[in-house]
Backbone bond lengths (Angstrom), bond angles and torsions (degrees), N, CA, C in turn:
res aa  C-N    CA-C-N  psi(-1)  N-CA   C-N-CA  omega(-1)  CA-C   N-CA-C  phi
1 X - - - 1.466 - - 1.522 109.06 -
2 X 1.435 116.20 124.26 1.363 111.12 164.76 1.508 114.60 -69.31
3 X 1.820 102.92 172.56 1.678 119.04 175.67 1.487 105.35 -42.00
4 X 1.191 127.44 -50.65 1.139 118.34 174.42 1.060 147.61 -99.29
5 X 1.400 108.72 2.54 1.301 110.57 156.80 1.848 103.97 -74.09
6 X 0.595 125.56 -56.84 1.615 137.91 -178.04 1.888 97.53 -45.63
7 X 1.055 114.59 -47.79 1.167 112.75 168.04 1.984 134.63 -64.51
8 X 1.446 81.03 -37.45 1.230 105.69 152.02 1.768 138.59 -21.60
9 X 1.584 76.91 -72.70 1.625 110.90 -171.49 1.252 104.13 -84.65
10 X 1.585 143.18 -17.05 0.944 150.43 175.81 1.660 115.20 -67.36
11 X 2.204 99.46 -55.40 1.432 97.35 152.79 0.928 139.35 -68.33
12 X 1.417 126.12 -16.34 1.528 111.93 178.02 1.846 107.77 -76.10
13 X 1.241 105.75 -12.67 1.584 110.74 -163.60 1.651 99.09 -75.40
14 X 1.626 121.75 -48.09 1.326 129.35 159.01 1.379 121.87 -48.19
15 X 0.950 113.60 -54.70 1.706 136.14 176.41 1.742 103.60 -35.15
16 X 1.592 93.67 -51.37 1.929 106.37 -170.91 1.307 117.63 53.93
17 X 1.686 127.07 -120.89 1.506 118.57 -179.30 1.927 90.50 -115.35
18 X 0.653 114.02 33.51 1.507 114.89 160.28 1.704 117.56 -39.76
19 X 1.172 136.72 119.50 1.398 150.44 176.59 1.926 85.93 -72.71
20 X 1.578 68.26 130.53 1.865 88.01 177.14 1.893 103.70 -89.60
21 X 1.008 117.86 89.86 1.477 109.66 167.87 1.470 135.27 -130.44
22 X 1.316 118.97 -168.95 1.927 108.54 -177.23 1.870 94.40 -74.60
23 X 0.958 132.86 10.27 1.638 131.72 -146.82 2.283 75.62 -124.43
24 X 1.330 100.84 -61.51 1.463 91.77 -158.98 1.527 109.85 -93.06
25 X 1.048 115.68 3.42 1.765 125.95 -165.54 1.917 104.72 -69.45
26 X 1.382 96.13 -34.66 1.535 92.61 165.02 1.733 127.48 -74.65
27 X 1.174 109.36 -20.49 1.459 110.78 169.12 1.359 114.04 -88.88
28 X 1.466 128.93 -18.69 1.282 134.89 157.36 1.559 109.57 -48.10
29 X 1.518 102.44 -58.96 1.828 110.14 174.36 1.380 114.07 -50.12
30 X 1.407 123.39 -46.08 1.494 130.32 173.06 1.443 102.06 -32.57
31 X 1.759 117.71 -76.26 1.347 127.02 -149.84 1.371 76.32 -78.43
32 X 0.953 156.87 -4.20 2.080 114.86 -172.72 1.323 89.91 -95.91
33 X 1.866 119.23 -24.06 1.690 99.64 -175.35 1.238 106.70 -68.73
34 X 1.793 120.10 -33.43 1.462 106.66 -174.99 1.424 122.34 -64.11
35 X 1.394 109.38 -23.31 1.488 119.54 169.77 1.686 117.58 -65.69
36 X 1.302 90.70 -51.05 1.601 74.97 167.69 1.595 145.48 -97.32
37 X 1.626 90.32 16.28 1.541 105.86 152.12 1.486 100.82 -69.79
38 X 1.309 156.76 -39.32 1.294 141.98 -144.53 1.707 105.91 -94.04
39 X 1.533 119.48 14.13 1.562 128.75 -178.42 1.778 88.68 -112.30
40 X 1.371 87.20 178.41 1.185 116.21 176.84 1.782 118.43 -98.15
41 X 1.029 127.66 -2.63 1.155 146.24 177.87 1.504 97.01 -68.72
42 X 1.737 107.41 144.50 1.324 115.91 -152.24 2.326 88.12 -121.68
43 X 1.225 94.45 158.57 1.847 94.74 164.28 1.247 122.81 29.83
44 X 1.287 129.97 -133.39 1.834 139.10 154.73 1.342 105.62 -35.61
45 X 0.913 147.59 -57.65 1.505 121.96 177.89 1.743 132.13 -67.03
46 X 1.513 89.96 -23.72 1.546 93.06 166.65 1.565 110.02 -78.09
47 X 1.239 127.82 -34.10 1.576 141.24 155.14 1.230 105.41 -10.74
48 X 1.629 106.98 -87.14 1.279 144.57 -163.51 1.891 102.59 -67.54
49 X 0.792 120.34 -14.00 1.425 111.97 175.89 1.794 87.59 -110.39
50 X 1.108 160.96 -48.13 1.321 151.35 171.63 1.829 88.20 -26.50
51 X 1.439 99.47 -73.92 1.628 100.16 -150.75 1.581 115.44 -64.06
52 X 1.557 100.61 -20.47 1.739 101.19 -179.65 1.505 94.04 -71.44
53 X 1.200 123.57 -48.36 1.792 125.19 176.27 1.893 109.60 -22.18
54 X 1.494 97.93 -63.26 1.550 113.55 -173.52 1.460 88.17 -63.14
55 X 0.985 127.25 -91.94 1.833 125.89 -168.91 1.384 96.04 -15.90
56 X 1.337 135.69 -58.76 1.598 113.35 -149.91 1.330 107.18 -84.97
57 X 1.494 104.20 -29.97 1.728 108.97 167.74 1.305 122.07 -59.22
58 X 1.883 127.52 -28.74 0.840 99.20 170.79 1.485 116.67 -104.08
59 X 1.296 124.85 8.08 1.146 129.25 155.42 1.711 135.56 -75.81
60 X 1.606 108.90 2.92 1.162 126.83 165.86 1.539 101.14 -117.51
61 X 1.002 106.61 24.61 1.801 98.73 173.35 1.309 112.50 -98.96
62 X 1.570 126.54 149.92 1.637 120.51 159.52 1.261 122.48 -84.18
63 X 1.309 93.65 73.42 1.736 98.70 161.14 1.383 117.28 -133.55
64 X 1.714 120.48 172.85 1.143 117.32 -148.90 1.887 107.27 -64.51
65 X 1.477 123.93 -170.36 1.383 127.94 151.83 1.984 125.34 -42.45
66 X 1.631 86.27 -48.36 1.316 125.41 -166.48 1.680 107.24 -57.35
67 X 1.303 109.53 -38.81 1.534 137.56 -147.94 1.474 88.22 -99.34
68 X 1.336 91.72 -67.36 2.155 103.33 -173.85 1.799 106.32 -61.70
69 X 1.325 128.67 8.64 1.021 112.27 -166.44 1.695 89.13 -132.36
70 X 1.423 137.70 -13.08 1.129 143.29 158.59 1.441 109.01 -64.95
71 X 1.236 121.88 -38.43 1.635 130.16 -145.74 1.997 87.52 -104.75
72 X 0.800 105.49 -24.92 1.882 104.90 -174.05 1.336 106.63 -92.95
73 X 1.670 115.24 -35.22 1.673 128.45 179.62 1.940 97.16 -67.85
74 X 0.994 116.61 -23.96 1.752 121.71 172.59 1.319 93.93 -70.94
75 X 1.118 127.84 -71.62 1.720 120.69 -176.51 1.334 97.42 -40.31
76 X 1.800 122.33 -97.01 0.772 112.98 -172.25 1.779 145.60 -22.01
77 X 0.898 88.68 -25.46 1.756 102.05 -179.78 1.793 114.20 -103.85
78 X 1.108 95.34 11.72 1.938 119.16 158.55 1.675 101.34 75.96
79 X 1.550 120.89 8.23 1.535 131.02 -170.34 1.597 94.45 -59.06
80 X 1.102 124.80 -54.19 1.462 123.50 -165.96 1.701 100.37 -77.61
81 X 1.256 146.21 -40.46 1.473 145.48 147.82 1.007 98.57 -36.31
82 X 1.591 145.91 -93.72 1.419 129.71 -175.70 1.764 138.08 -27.27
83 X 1.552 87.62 -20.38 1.509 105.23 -171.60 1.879 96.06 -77.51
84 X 1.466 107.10 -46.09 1.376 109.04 -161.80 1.508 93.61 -84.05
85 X 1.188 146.28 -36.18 1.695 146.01 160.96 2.009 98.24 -31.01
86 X 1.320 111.44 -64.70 1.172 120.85 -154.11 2.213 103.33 -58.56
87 X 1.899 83.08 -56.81 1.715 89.31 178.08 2.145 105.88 -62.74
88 X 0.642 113.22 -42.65 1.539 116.23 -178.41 1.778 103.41 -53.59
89 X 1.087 120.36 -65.55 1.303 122.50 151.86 1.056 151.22 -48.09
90 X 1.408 114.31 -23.02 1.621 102.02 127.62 1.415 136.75 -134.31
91 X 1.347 94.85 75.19 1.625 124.48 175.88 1.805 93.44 -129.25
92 X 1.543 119.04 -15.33 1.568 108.64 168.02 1.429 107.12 -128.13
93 X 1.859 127.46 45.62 0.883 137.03 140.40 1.439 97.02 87.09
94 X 1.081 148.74 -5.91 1.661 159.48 144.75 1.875 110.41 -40.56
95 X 1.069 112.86 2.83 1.601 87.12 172.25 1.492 144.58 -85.80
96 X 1.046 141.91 118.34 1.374 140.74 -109.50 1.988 64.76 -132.85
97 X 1.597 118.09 148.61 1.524 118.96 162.30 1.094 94.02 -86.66
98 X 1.616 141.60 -35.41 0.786 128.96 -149.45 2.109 113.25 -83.56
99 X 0.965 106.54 -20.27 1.628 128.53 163.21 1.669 107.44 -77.44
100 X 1.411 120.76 -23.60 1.228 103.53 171.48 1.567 116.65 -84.05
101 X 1.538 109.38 -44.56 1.204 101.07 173.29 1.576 119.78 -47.95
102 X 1.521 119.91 -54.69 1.498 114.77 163.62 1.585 130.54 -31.13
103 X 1.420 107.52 -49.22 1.538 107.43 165.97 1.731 118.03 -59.53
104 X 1.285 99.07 -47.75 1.883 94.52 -172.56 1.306 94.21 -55.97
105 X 1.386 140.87 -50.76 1.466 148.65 -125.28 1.340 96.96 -70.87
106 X 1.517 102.78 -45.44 2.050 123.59 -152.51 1.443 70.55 -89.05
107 X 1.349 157.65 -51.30 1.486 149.17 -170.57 1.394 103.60 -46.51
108 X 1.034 109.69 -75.44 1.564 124.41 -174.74 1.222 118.32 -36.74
109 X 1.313 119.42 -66.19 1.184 149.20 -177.70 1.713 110.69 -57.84
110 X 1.145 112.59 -44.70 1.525 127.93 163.86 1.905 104.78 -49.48
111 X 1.185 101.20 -61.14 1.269 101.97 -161.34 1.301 99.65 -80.24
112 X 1.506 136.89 -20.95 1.617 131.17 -162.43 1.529 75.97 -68.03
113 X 1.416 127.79 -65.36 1.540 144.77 -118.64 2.533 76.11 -79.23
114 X 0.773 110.31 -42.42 1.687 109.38 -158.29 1.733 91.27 -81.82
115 X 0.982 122.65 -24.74 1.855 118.31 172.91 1.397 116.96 -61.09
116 X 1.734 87.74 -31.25 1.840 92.49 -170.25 1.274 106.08 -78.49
């Protein structure tokens, strides 16, 4: 088994029968960072394996087209990267309010714009 598959299997084991949605997709992000604290992977690559984690989770999830294409357009549109910038930053004393409000905003705004 590779790092990530092994890592993998670790999140889905946390994950459990958890409903994949725009409501739980941030606690999905939680556990893949805690998962990928448990590698050796340093900064951006520990990032980038958090967020590929969420992609496959929610691309192995049963939910609709509609659902899987809201929840991947968040990746794509760097919402879940901003999320891990924001927690990383202030977990090393860097948090600016003024960067948080910017993150919720592009959150919000992301998701008003994908409802419609």
């Amino acid at each position: 088994m590779s790092i990530n598959e092994d890592v993998m299997k670790m999140l889905k084991e946390k994950i459990g029968d958890m409903d994949i949605t725009a409501d739980t997709v941030i606690s999905v992000l939680k556990l893949s960072m805690e998962c990928a604290e448990s590698t050796d992977l340093k900064g951006t690559e520990k990032k980038d394996l958090a967020i590929k984690l969420v992609r496959q989770v929610i691309v192995d999830a049963p939910i609709s087209d509609e659902k899987e294409k809201l929840l991947l357009d968040m990746i794509d549109q760097n919402v879940l990267h901003n999320m891990i910038d924001l927690v990383v930053d202030a977990t090393h004393g860097r948090l600016d309010v003024d960067t948080v409000a910017q993150v919720a905003s592009g959150c919000c705004a992301l998701l008003a714009k994908a409802r419609k």
